[in-house]
N, C-alpha and C positions, 0 to 999 in steps of 0.2 A: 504494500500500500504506500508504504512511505517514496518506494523508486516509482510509480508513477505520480506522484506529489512534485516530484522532481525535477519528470521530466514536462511533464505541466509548466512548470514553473522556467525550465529552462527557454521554452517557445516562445513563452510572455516576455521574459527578460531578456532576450540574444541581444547582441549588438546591435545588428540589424533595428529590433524592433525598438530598442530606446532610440535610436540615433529619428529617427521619424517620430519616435512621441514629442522630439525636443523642438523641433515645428511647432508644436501648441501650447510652447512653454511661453513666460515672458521673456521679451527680447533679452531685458538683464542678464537672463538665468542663462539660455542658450549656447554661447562660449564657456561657459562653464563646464557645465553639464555635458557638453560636448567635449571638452579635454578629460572631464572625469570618466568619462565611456573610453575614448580613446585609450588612456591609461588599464583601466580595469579590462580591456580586449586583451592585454601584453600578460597579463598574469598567466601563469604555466596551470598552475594546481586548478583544475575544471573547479572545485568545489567553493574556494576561495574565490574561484573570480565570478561563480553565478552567486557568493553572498552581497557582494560588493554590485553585482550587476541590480539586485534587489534592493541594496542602499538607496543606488541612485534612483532607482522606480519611486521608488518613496518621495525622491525629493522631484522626479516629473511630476510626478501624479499631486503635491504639492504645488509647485507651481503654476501649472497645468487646474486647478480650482481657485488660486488667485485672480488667472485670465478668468475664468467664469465668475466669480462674484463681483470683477469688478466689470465684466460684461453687462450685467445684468442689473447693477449699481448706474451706470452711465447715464446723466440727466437728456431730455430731450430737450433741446432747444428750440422754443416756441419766440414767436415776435408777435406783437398784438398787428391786429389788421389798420389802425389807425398811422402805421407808421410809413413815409414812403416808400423805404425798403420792399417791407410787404405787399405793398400793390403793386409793386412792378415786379414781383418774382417769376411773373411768367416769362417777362421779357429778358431779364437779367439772367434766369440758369440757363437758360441756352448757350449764351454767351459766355458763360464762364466754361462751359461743360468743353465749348471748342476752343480756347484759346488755355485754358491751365489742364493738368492732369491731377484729378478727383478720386 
């Protein structure tokens, strides 16, 4: 029971599969987290390096819920319709959408 626990564990945590969870970490974390994979890939001893591969999961999967609360935290930015801004927003996104990149 416990070698299939293992090797569970080892599919979750491969290199491969951290180095793509680090894509949905916060920008901050990502160099990091990425030298720390990198490092923990060189480790010889298999056992040792999928504990340390589970370390760092811990600290994606951390990060990785930072991104989402503060997703989900993010204020909507409203303008009231009284302002001139906002009446002319039909004419204005256009305009922005082709001349900047959004």
């Amino acid at each position: 029971m416990t070698q299939s626990n293992t090797s569970q564990s080892d599919v979750l945590n491969s290199e491969k599969t951290l180095k793509a969870a680090i894509k949905d970490c916060m920008i901050r974390d990502r160099f990091r987290l990425h030298k720390r994979v990198q490092g923990a890939a060189r480790i010889k001893n298999e056992q040792a390096k999928h504990a340390v591969f589970d370390e760092i999961a811990l600290d994606i999967a951390q990060s990785m819920q930072t991104v989402e609360l503060r997703t989900t935290q993010r204020p909507t930015i409203t303008y009231p319709e009284q302002l001139p801004v906002s009446q002319k927003k039909k004419t204005t996104l256009p305009r922005l959408s082709r001349t900047t990149r959004l």
